[in-house]
Phi, psi and omega in degrees: 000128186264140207260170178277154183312154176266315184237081197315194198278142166267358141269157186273054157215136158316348183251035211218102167213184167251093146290132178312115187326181153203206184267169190110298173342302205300299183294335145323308201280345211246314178311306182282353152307310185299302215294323196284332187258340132343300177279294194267342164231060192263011135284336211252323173283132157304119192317327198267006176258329153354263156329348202211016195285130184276053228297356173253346161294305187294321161329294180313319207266325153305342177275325161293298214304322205268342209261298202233081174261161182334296198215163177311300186272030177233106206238120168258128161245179190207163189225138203245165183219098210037219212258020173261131154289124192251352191191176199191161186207134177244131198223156174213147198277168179302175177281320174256157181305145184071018160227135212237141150209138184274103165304245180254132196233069167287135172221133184275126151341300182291000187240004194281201205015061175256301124152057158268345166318275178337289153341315158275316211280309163312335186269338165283340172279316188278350156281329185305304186297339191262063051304014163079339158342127186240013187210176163199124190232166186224155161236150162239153149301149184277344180246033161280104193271310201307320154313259202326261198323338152319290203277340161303307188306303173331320197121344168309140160224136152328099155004289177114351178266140185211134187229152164199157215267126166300092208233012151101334167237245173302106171302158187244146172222136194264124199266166179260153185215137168214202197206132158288147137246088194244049190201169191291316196273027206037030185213000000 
């Protein structure tokens, strides 16, 4: 028996929702990760982390993060389209108290402007608040404009923090993006 989704469709078809990953979840979440840094940052990634990618390693390790995750508040969903998982969202709390950060917010290309994007990113939000959570931060790559324009349209802003990543070719740098959640509608 299967349990019903925790955040049913926020559109009008039935065929759409957000759920908390669960086991089994990992090679879907890991399938959709090859294929999305496959497609969209496949300019942007050095070909060997790409070329090298392990599909049964990122599977464990997502298959822990869903199984044995740290803490309560290190939570994967995934957002499904009839029983398929199309996309995923991983959130872990921050460094400081009342911060949440949103890992990786994957959607397959081929399932995007749907709005699972959207769908999640609510759904991580509206879990963050009800665990108290007032901030929320994110990194982009600085030349992901489709992230940023996403994450803008939300209500998301830049920082002013940038950090950058050792990737065995080109380094990559990544800007921080958050959100205050001070409000009923968590923003």
């Amino acid at each position: 028996m299967t349990s019903p989704p925790l955040f049913p469709r926020l559109t009008g078809s039935a065929d759409v929702s957000v759920r908390p990953a669960r086991r089994g979840d990992g090679a879907a979440v890991a399938r959709v990760q090859a294929v999305t840094w496959r497609t969209a940052f496949r300019a942007v990634l050095p070909p060997a982390v790409l070329d090298g990618w392990d599909d049964a390693a990122v599977t464990a390790t997502w298959e822990a993060a869903v199984s044995t995750p740290p803490s309560p508040a290190h939570r994967v969903l995934v957002a499904l389209e009839r029983d398929e998982v199309v996309g995923f969202a991983a959130t872990v709390p921050g460094e400081e108290p009342g911060v949440a950060e949103l890992g990786p917010l994957l959607v397959e290309p081929r399932w995007g402007r749907r709005g699972h994007g959207s769908r999640l990113l609510a759904a991580a939000t509206d879990l963050a608040v009800a665990d108290g959570v007032r901030s929320m931060r994110v990194w982009l790559l600085e030349s992901d404009r489709v992230s940023e324009g996403f994450f803008e349209s939300a209500g998301w802003a830049a920082d002013g923090w940038a950090r950058t990543l050792e990737t065995g070719g080109e380094p990559l740098r990544e800007v921080r993006w958050h959100v205050e959640l001070d409000g009923e509608d968590g923003r």
